[in-house]
KEVO-312720 format. One record per residue (C-alpha): x, y, z. Coordinates in steps of 0.5 Angstrom, whole numbers, plus 500, padded with zeros to 3 digits. Layout:
<rs>
XYZ ...
</rs>
This chain:
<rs>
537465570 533469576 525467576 523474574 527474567 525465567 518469566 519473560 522468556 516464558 512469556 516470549 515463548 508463548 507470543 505468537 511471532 507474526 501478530 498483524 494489528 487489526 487494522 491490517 487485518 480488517 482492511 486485507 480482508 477488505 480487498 479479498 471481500 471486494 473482490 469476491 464479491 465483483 468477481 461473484 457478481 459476474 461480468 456485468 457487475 465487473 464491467 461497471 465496478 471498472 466504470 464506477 471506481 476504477 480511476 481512468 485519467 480521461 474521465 477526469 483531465 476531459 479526454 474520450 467519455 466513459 460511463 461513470 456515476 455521478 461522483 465517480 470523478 472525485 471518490 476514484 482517485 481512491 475507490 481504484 485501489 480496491 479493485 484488483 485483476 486477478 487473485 496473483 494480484 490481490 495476493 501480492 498487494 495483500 502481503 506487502 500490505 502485511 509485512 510493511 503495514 504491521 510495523 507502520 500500524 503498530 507505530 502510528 495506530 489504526 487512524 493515522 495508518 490510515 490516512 497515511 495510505 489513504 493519502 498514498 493511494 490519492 497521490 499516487 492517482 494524481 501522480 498518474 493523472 499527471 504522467 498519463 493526462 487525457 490517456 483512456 486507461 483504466 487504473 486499479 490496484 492498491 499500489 499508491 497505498 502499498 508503496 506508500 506504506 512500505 515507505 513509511 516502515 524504512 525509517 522504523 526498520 533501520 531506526 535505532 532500537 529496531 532489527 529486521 528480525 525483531 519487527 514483531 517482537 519489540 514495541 515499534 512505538 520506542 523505536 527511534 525512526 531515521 530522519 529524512 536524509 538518514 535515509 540516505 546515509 544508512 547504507 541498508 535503508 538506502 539500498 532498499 530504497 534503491 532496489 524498490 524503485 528499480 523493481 518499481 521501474 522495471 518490473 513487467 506487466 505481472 502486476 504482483 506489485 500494485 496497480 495496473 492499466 488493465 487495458 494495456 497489461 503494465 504496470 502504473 510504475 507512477 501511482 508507485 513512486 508518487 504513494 512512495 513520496 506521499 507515504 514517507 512525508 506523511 510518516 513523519 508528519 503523522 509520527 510527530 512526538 509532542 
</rs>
């Protein structure tokens, strides 16, 4: 071994092996900041941060009336994804966030990750506001931005230039993303694929996977698939190489 690659493999050893980008860092931290905070507030404060932000089909398509600020109709379409039941379902929304977020946001950079899970969460809403018209069911957790994220890391996870076991440690930047319907030749990013909409679709009410209808104890399986949708098209939108 010559003293130049002696040095790398020094080099290697020294990096830590998981590094999130600050982004997903700062925005996890986000999540548990909020929900602390509404969950310090005490009941009063946890009822209204429901009314104010959490997205609720009737209140926009017309249906029952529900307390609301001036406002809330516009900005809850994004605003739900902040909120979360309980601690097992921050925790879940915070790992995938985590583990699919990093390769994401090492490949696109801090602003185009988010506007890509922003745009999830928002398609994600409508996609529920679509399925659950005039329904008075109140909406929260981060599903529409996680399952969009986690879309837009299988074309870099099965991409050329790029193992599983090598997420953390190659530059994502060089890798060379599947194109659409690669998607579905690859038979690994295809299984994937498969096996996240199955869980999706028949997951019960744990909610370790995204939103839920609190008041009805299921999963919003829609705000998943429509993120999922929203996530992957904004990935190869945004991951446009001049």
């Amino acid at each position: 071994m010559d003293e130049h690659a002696a040095m790398e493999l020094e080099t290697s050893a020294k990096e830590p092996f998981f590094r999130a980008p600050k982004i997903v860092v700062i925005l996890i931290a986000l999540l548990v900041v909020i929900h602390l905070a509404i969950q310090l507030a005490g009941p009063s404060w946890q009822v209204w941060s429901l009314y104010a932000f959490s997205f609720i089909p009737a209140r926009i398509s017309g249906g029952a009336p529900f307390p609301a600020i001036w406002g809330s109709q516009v900005w809850s379409f994004l605003t739900y994804a902040f909120l979360h039941a309980d601690l097992m379902h921050l925790f879940f929304n915070s790992l995938w966030l985590l583990v699919f977020g990093s390769v994401v946001a090492r490949r696109l950079g801090a602003l185009k990750f988010l506007m890509l899970a922003g745009a999830s969460a928002i398609v994600g809403a409508v996609a529920t506001l679509i399925t659950h018209w005039g329904e008075a069911a109140i909406v929260i957790g981060a599903s529409g931005a996680v399952s969009g994220v986690m879309a837009s890391a299988i074309p870099l996870m099965y991409g050329s230039g790029l193992r599983l076991g090598d997420t953390y440690r190659t530059d994502v930047t060089t890798v060379t993303p599947l194109r659409p319907l690669e998607i579905l030749s690859n038979r690994r990013a295809f299984i994937f694929t498969l096996i996240w909409i199955a869980v999706t679709l028949f997951s019960g009410a744990s909610g370790w996977t995204g939103a839920d209808f609190i008041t009805e104890g299921r999963i919003a399986w829609e705000a998943h698939l429509g993120g999922f949708a929203a996530g992957l098209l904004a990935f190869y939108w945004l991951d446009r190489r001049n």
